[in-house]
N, C-alpha and C positions, 0 to 999 in steps of 0.2 A: 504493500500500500504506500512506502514512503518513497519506493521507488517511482510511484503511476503519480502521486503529487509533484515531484521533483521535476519528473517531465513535462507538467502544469504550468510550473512558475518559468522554466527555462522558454516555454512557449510564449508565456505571456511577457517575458521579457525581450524574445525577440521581437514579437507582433510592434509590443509601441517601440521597440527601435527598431522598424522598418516607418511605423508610422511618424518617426523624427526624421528618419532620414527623407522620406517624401516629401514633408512638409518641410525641411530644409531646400529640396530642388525649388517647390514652388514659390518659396521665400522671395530667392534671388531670381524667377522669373518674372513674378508679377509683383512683387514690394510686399512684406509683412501685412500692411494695411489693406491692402487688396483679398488677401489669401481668407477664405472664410472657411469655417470648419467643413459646411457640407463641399465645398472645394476640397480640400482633403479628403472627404469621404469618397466623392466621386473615383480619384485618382486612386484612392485606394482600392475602388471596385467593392466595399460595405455601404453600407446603411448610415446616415450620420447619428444616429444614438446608439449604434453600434460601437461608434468611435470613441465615445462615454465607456464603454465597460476599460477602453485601455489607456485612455489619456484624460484629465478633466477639462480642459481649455486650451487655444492657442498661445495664451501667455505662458503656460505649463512648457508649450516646449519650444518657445523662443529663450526660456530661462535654460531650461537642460542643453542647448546648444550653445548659447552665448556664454553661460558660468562654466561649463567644462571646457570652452577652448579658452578661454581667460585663464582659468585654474593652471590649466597646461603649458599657457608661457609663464606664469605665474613659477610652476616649479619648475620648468625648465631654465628660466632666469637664474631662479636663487640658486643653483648647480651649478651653472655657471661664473655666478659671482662670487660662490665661494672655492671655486677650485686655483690651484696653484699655476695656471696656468700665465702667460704674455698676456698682455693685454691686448694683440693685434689676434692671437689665437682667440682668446675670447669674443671676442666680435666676430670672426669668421665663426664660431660656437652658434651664436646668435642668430646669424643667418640660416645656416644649418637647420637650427631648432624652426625658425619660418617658413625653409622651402618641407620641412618634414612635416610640420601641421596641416599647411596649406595642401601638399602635395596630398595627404589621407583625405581631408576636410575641406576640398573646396568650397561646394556649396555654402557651409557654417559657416567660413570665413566671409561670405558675402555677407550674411547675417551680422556678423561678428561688426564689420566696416557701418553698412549702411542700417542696421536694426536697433542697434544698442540701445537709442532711445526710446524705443517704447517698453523698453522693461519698465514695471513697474515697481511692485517691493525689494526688485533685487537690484534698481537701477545704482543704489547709492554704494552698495556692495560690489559690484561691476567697476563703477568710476574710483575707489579704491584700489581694486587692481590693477588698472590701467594705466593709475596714476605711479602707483608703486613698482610697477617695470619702469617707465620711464626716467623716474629717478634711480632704479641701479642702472638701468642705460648709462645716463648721462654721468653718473659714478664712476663709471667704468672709462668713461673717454676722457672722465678730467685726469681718474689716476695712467691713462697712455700720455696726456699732458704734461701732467708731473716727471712722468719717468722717460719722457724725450725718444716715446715712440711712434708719438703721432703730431702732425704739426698742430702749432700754439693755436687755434684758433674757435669761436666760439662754441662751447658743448654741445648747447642745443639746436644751433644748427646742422651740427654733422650727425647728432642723432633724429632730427627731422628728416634730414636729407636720404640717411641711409633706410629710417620706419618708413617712406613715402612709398618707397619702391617696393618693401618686403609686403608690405601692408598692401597694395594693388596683388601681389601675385597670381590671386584666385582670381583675377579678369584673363590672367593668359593662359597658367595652368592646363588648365580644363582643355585649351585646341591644340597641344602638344601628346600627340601620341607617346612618341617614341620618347619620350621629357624619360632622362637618367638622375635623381634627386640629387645624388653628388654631386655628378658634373655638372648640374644646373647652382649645386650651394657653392661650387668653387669657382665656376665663370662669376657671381657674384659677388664675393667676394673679392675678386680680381679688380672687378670694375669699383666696389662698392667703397672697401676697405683698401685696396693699396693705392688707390688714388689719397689715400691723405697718409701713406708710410711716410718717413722720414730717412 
């Protein structure tokens, strides 16, 4: 019996994550605002009160996709800023860590960019992590600063300049078949990171 429950909950856990992942495509198709539950039901090919027994609302899972990809450069950050590595390593780290969420997560990453705002109780939660990467971001390139590995010039523009592009990738992503994550985190890196070596 605990075996035939067991396969119960692994079902109903894939179910709503097939239903997050659906509703993440239609997200970045027609905008958050647009996407209405019986929309998702459609796509799904159920009933929309059907969509009730797996999921409660669409706020439900613009939060499960927006807080777990934040969560996830959240510790992929701090891993990085607390290892012993260079600080030009750590930046190429960085990048790394964007083409590998993005490259799993396109769609979410759309969400992620253009949705954030209509989180509601978790909006303020969200803009804490968001905020909190970009200050070990900008940590990080003032201690390259310090330590005369990257040139002297202002933090926060080189970490704008370098979030603008990592943070777009889910527009190209997605029309790259043959896209290699490496070779796509080290062409960037190339471009992104050794244009401000020293």
């Amino acid at each position: 019996m605990s075996n035939f429950n067991l396969r119960i909950v692994n079902t109903e856990g894939t179910r709503r994550d097939e239903i997050i992942n659906t509703a993440t495509k239609l997200f970045k198709e027609k905008g958050y605002s647009a996407v209405t539950m019986r929309d998702l039901a459609t796509a799904m090919g159920m009933k929309a009160a059907s969509l009730y027994n797996h999921i409660n609302s669409k706020q439900e899972i613009l939060k499960a996709i927006i807080i777990s990809l934040a969560e996830a450069f959240t510790q992929g950050m701090e891993t990085i800023k607390n290892s012993d590595e260079t600080v030009i390593r750590k930046l190429n780290l960085i990048v790394a860590l964007h083409v590998d969420i993005t490259t799993k997560n396109p769609y979410g990453m759309a969400s992620l960019n253009n949705d954030w705002m209509h989180l509601e109780e978790q909006l303020e939660y969200y803009l804490q992590l968001r905020e909190g990467y970009e200050q070990d971001f900008v940590a990080i390139i003032k201690n390259g600063i310090a330590s005369n590995e990257i040139v002297d010039t202002n933090p926060e523009v080189i970490m704008f300049s370098i979030l603008s592009t990592l943070r777009s990738l889910y527009l190209w992503i997605p029309n790259k078949d043959d896209l290699d994550p490496k070779i796509l985190a080290q062409n960037l890196s190339d471009v992104l990171i050794n244009g401000i070596n020293k």
